[in-house]
C-alpha beads as a LAMMPS data file, in Angstrom:
LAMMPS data file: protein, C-alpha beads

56 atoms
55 bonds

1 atom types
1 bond types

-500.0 500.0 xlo xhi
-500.0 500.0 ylo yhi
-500.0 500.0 zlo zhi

Masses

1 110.0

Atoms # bond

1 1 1 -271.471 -30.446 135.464
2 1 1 -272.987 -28.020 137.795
3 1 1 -272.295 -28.468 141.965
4 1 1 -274.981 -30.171 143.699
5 1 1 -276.355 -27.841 146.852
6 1 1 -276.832 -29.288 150.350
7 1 1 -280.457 -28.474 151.494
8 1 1 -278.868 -26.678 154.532
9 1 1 -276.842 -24.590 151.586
10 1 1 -279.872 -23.972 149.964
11 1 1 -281.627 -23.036 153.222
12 1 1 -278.999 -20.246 154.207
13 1 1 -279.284 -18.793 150.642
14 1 1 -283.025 -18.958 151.119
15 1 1 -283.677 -17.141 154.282
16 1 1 -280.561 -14.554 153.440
17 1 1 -282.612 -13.747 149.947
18 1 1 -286.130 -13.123 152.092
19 1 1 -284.407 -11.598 154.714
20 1 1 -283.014 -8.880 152.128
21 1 1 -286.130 -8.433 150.205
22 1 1 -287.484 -7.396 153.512
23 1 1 -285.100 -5.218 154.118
24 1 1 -285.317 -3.373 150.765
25 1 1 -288.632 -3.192 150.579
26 1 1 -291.529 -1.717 152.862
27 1 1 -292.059 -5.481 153.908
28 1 1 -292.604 -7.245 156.889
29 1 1 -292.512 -10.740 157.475
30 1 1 -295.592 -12.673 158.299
31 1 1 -296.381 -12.617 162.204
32 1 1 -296.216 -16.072 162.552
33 1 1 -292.438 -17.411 162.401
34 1 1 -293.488 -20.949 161.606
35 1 1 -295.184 -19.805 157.705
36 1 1 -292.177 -18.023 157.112
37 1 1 -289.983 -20.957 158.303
38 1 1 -291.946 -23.093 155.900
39 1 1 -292.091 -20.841 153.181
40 1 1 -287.782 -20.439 153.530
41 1 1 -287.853 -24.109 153.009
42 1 1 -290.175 -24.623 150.416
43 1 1 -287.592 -21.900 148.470
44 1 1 -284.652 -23.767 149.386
45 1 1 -286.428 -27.334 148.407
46 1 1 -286.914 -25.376 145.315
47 1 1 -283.775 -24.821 144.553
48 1 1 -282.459 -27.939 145.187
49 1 1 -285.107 -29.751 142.872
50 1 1 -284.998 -26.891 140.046
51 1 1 -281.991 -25.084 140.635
52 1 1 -284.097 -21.585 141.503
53 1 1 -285.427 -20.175 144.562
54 1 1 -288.735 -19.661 143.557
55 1 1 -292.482 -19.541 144.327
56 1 1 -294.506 -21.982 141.570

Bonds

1 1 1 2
2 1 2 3
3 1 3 4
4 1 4 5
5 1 5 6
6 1 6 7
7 1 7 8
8 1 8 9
9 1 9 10
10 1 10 11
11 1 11 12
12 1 12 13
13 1 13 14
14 1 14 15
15 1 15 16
16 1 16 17
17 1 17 18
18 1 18 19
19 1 19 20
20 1 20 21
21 1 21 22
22 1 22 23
23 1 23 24
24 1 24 25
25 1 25 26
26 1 26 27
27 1 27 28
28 1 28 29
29 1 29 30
30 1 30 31
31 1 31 32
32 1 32 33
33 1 33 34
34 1 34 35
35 1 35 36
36 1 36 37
37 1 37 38
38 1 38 39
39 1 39 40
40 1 40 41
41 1 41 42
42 1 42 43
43 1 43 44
44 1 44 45
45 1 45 46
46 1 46 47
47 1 47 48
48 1 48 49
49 1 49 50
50 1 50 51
51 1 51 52
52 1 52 53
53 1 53 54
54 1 54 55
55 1 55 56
């Protein structure tokens, strides 16, 4: 049976995953830090619920 992940697990994996895609890339994140916040935690709720961080 797979592990269950803590939202605040989830979270961290979240914003470390954005925050490297950022960095690879020739990316910036949006200007307003509370979108990106959401976004982060609408990944993390993701994977949580569905067991990927992912954008529906």
């Amino acid at each position: 049976m797979p592990k269950e992940i803590t939202f605040d697990d989830a979270l961290t994996r979240a914003k470390r995953m954005s925050e490297k895609y950022v960095e690879k890339g020739s990316y910036v994140f949006f200007p307003m830090p509370e979108i990106v916040e959401e976004v982060q935690n609408g990944l993390a709720k993701n994977l949580v619920n569905h067991g990927h961080l992912y954008c529906p």
